[in-house]
PATORLUM-475351 format. One record per residue (C-alpha): residue number from 1; residue in three letters; x, y, z. Coordinates in pm, whole numbers, plus 50000, padded with zeros to 5 digits. Example, Ala and Ser with C-alpha at 12.3 -4.5 7.8 and 13.67 -1.06 7.14 Angstrom:
BEGIN
num,residuo,x,y,z
1,ALA,51230,49550,50780
2,SER,51367,49894,50714
REM end
This chain:
BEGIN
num,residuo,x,y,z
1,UNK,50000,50000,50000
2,UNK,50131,50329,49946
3,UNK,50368,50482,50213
4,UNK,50150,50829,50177
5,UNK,49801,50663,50193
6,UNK,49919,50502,50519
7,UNK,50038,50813,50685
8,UNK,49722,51010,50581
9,UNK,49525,50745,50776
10,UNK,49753,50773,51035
11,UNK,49722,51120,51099
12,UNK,49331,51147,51046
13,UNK,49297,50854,51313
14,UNK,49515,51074,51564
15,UNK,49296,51359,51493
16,UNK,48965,51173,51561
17,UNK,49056,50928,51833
18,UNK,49218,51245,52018
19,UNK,48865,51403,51961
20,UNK,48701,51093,52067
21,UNK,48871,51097,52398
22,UNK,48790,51439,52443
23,UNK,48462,51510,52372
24,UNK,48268,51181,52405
25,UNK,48448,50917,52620
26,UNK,48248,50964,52967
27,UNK,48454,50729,53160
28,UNK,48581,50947,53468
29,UNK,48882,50770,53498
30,UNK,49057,50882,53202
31,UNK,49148,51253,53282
32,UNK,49439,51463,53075
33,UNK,49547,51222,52781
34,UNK,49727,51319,52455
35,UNK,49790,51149,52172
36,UNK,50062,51212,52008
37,UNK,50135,51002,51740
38,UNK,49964,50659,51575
39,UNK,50179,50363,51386
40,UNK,49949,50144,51106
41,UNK,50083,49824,50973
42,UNK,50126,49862,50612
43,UNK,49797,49655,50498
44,UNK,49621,49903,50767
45,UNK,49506,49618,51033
46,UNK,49663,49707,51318
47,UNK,49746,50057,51478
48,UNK,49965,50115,51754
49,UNK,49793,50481,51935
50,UNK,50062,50651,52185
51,UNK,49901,50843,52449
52,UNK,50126,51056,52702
53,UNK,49917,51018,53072
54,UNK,49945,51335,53277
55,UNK,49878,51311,53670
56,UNK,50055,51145,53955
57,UNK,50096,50787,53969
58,UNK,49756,50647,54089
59,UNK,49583,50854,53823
60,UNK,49739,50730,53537
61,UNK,49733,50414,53631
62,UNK,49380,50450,53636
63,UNK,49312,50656,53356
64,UNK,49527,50353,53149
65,UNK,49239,50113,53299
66,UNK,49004,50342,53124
67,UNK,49185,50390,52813
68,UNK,49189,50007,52755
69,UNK,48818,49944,52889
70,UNK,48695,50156,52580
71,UNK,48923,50023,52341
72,UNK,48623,49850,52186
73,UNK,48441,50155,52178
74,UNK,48704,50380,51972
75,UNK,48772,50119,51720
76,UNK,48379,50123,51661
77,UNK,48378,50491,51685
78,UNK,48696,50483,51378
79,UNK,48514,50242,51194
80,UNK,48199,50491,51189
81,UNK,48435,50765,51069
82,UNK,48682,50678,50850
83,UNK,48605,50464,50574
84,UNK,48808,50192,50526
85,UNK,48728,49819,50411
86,UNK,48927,49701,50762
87,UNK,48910,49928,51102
88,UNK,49196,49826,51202
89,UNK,49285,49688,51606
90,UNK,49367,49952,51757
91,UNK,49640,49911,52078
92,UNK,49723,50164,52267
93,UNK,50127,50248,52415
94,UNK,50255,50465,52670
95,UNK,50479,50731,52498
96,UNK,50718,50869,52778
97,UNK,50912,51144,52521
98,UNK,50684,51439,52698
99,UNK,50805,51288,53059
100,UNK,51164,51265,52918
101,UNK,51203,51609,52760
102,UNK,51040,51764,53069
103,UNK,51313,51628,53299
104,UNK,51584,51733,53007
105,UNK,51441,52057,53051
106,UNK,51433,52065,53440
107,UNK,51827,51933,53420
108,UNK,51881,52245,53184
109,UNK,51727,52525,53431
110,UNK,51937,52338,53664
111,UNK,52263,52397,53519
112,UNK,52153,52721,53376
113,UNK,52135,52826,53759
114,UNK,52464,52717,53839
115,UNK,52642,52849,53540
116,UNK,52661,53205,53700
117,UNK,52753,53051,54004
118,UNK,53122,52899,53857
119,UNK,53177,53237,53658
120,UNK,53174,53468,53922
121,UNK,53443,53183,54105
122,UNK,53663,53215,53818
123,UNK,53652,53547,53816
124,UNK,53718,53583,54210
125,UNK,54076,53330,54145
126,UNK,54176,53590,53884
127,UNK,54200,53901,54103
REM end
């Protein structure tokens, strides 16, 4: 199938299952989810969602519950918008890049701190 097709459907099933979380799951588990990317299979029957889980620990843990409990429901919900001849199984993944690049950027205000610090020593051995 062709490599553009695939990442058209890709990107239209991020923008709807992101609106389908938002406006229309009513599970009150699931509380501040993004998605921020989805991965098809080639032939389009499988999809691999990643959702970043905001919170502390309990609450994504139970937010994930509720993520996978309406699985069923946002493949049926896909299925109903996007025309395809397959929806395809949808599986959703954990994506930890907005945790990592938040503590990259709290180790950079952290060093960014103590770079005026080691300046003002250098300049203090000098004199």
């Amino acid at each position: 199938m062709s490599q553009l097709r695939v990442e058209k459907v890709q990107e239209l099933m991020k923008q709807e299952i992101s609106s389908i979380i938002l406006r229309e799951l009513k599970d009150p588990r699931i509380g501040f989810v993004t998605v921020t990317s989805v991965e098809c299979t080639g032939d389009l029957r499988e999809a691999k969602v990643y959702v970043s889980l905001m919170g502390s620990d309990q609450q994504v843990k139970d937010c994930w519950q509720g993520l996978q409990s309406s699985l069923g429901f946002i493949r049926r919900e896909i299925g109903k918008r996007i025309r395809l001849r397959f929806t395809p199984e949808i599986s959703f993944v954990v994506d930890k890049s907005l945790d990592y690049s938040a503590h990259i950027q709290e180790l950079l205000l952290k060093i960014q701190d103590e770079t005026p610090v080691r300046e003002e020593e250098t300049k203090g051995e000098e004199a």
